[in-house]
C-alpha positions in Angstrom: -14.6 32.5 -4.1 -14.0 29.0 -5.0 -15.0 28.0 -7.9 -17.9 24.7 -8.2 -15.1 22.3 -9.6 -12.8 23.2 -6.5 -15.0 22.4 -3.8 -14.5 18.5 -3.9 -18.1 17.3 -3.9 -18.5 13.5 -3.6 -21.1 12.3 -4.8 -24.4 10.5 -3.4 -23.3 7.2 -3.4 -19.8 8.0 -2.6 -21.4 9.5 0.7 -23.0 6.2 1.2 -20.1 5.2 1.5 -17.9 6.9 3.3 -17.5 6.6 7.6 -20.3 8.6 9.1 -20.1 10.6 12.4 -21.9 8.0 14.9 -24.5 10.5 15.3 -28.3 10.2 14.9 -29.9 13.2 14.6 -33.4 12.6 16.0 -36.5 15.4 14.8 -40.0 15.6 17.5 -42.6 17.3 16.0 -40.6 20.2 13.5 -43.3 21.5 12.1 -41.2 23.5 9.1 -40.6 21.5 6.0 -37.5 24.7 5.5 -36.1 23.6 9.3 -36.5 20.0 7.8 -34.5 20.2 4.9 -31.5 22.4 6.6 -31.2 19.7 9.2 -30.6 17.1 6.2 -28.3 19.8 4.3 -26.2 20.1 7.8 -26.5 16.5 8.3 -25.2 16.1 5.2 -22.3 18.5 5.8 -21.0 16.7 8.8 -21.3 12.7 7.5 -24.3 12.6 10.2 -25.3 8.5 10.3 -28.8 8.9 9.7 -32.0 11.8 10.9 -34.9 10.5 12.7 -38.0 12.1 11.8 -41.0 11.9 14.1 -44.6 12.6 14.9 -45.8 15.5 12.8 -42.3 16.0 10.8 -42.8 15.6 7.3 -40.9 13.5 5.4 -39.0 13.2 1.5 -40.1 13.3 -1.1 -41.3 16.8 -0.6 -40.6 19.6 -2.6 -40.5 22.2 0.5 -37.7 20.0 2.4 -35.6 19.8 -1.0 -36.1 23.7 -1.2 -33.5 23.8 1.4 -32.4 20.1 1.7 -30.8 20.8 -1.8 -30.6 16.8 -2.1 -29.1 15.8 0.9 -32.0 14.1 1.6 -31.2 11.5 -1.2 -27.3 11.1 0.5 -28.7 10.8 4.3 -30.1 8.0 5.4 -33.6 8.4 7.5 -36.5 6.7 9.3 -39.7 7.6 10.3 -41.1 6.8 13.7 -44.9 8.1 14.5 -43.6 8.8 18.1 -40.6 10.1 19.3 -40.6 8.3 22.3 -40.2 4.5 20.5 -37.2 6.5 18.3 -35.7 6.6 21.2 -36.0 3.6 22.6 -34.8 2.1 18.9 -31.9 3.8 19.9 -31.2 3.3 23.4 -31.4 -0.8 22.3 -28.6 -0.2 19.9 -26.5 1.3 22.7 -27.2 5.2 21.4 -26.3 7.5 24.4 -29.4 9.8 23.9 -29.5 13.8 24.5 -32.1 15.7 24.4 -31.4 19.4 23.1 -33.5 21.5 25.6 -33.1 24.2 28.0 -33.5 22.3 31.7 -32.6 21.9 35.2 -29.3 19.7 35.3 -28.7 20.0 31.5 -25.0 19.9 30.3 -23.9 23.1 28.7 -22.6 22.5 24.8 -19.3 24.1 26.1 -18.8 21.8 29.0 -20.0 18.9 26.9 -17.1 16.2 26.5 -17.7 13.3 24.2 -16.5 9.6 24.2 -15.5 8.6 21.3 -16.5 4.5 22.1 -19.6 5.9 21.8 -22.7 6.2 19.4 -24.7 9.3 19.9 -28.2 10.9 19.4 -29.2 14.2 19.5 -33.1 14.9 19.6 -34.4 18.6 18.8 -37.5 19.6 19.2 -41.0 21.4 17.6 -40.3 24.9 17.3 -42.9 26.1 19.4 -43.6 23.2 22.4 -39.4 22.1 22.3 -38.9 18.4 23.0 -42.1 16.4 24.4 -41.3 16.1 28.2 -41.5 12.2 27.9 -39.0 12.2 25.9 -36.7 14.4 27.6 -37.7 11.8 30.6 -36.7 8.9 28.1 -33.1 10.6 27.2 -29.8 10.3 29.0 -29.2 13.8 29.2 -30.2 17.1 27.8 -27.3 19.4 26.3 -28.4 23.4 26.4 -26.4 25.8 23.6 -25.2 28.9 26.0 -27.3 32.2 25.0 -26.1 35.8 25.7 -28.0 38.0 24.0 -31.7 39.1 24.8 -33.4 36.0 23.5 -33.2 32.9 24.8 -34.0 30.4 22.3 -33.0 29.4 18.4 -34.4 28.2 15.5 -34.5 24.1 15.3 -32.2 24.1 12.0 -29.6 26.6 13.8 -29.8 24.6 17.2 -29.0 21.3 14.4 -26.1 23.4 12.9 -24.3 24.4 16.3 -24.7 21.0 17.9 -24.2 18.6 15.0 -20.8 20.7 14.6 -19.8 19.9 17.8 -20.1 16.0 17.5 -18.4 16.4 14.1 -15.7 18.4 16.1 -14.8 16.0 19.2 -16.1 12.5 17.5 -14.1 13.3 14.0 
């Protein structure tokens, strides 16, 4: 195991800083201040721009999201929007391409997914129980699905973040 002085932490405002993966991770309705706080700590991981959060997400300071937000909620930058719909549309006018990550007819599996790397994205994950509001499905440009094998056939919010957030970080890096 490494030890703490190996791992080559920067530091807050040297993540400020640095070039971010043009990737806005956008929050409907999570409901968990824990899923809250380990989208920021993966958003953190992979230089995510910024993280949306909307409707009923709660937002820092909160000593529940830090729990598992460990302070990356100090080093990544978000906004609040009471609806998810008008996050969206903040995007699309600042030429975001806009997926929704939901299971639904024509969506674009994450393995067949092929970024552009012109582009500025935003992914938009939804309440744990309900998924992503169906206007704003209807608002995005596409909806990306994570392939499932098993007997299930759904993940939690923060593990849905994780997968897909690595995969922008992967192609747009």
């Amino acid at each position: 195991m490494k030890k703490i002085t190996e791992l080559n932490r920067v530091s807050v405002d040297e993540f400020k800083k640095a070039i971010k993966t043009p990737l806005v991770v956008v929050l409907d309705n999570v409901r968990s201040l824990n899923n809250i706080g380990s989208v920021f700590r993966s958003s953190d991981a992979f230089l995510v721009e910024a993280v949306y959060l909307c409707g009923i997400t709660a937002t820092p300071p909160d000593a529940e999201i830090h729990k598992t937000a460990l302070g990356s909620e100090d080093s990544v930058a978000w906004r609040y929007f009471e609806k998810t719909k008008d996050a969206v549309t903040d995007l699309k006018t600042r030429g975001f391409f806009v997926c929704a990550i939901e299971q639904a007819e024509g969506s674009i599996m994450l393995n067949d997914l092929h970024l552009d790397k012109e582009h500025n994205y935003a992914i938009v994950l939804g309440n744990e129980v309900k998924g992503v509001g169906q206007d704003v499905v209807d608002a995005c440009d596409c909806c990306i699905e994570i392939p499932q094998f098993g007997t299930k056939h759904s993940l939690n919010v923060s593990v849905a973040a994780g997968i897909v957030v690595w995969e922008f970080f992967k192609q747009m890096g």
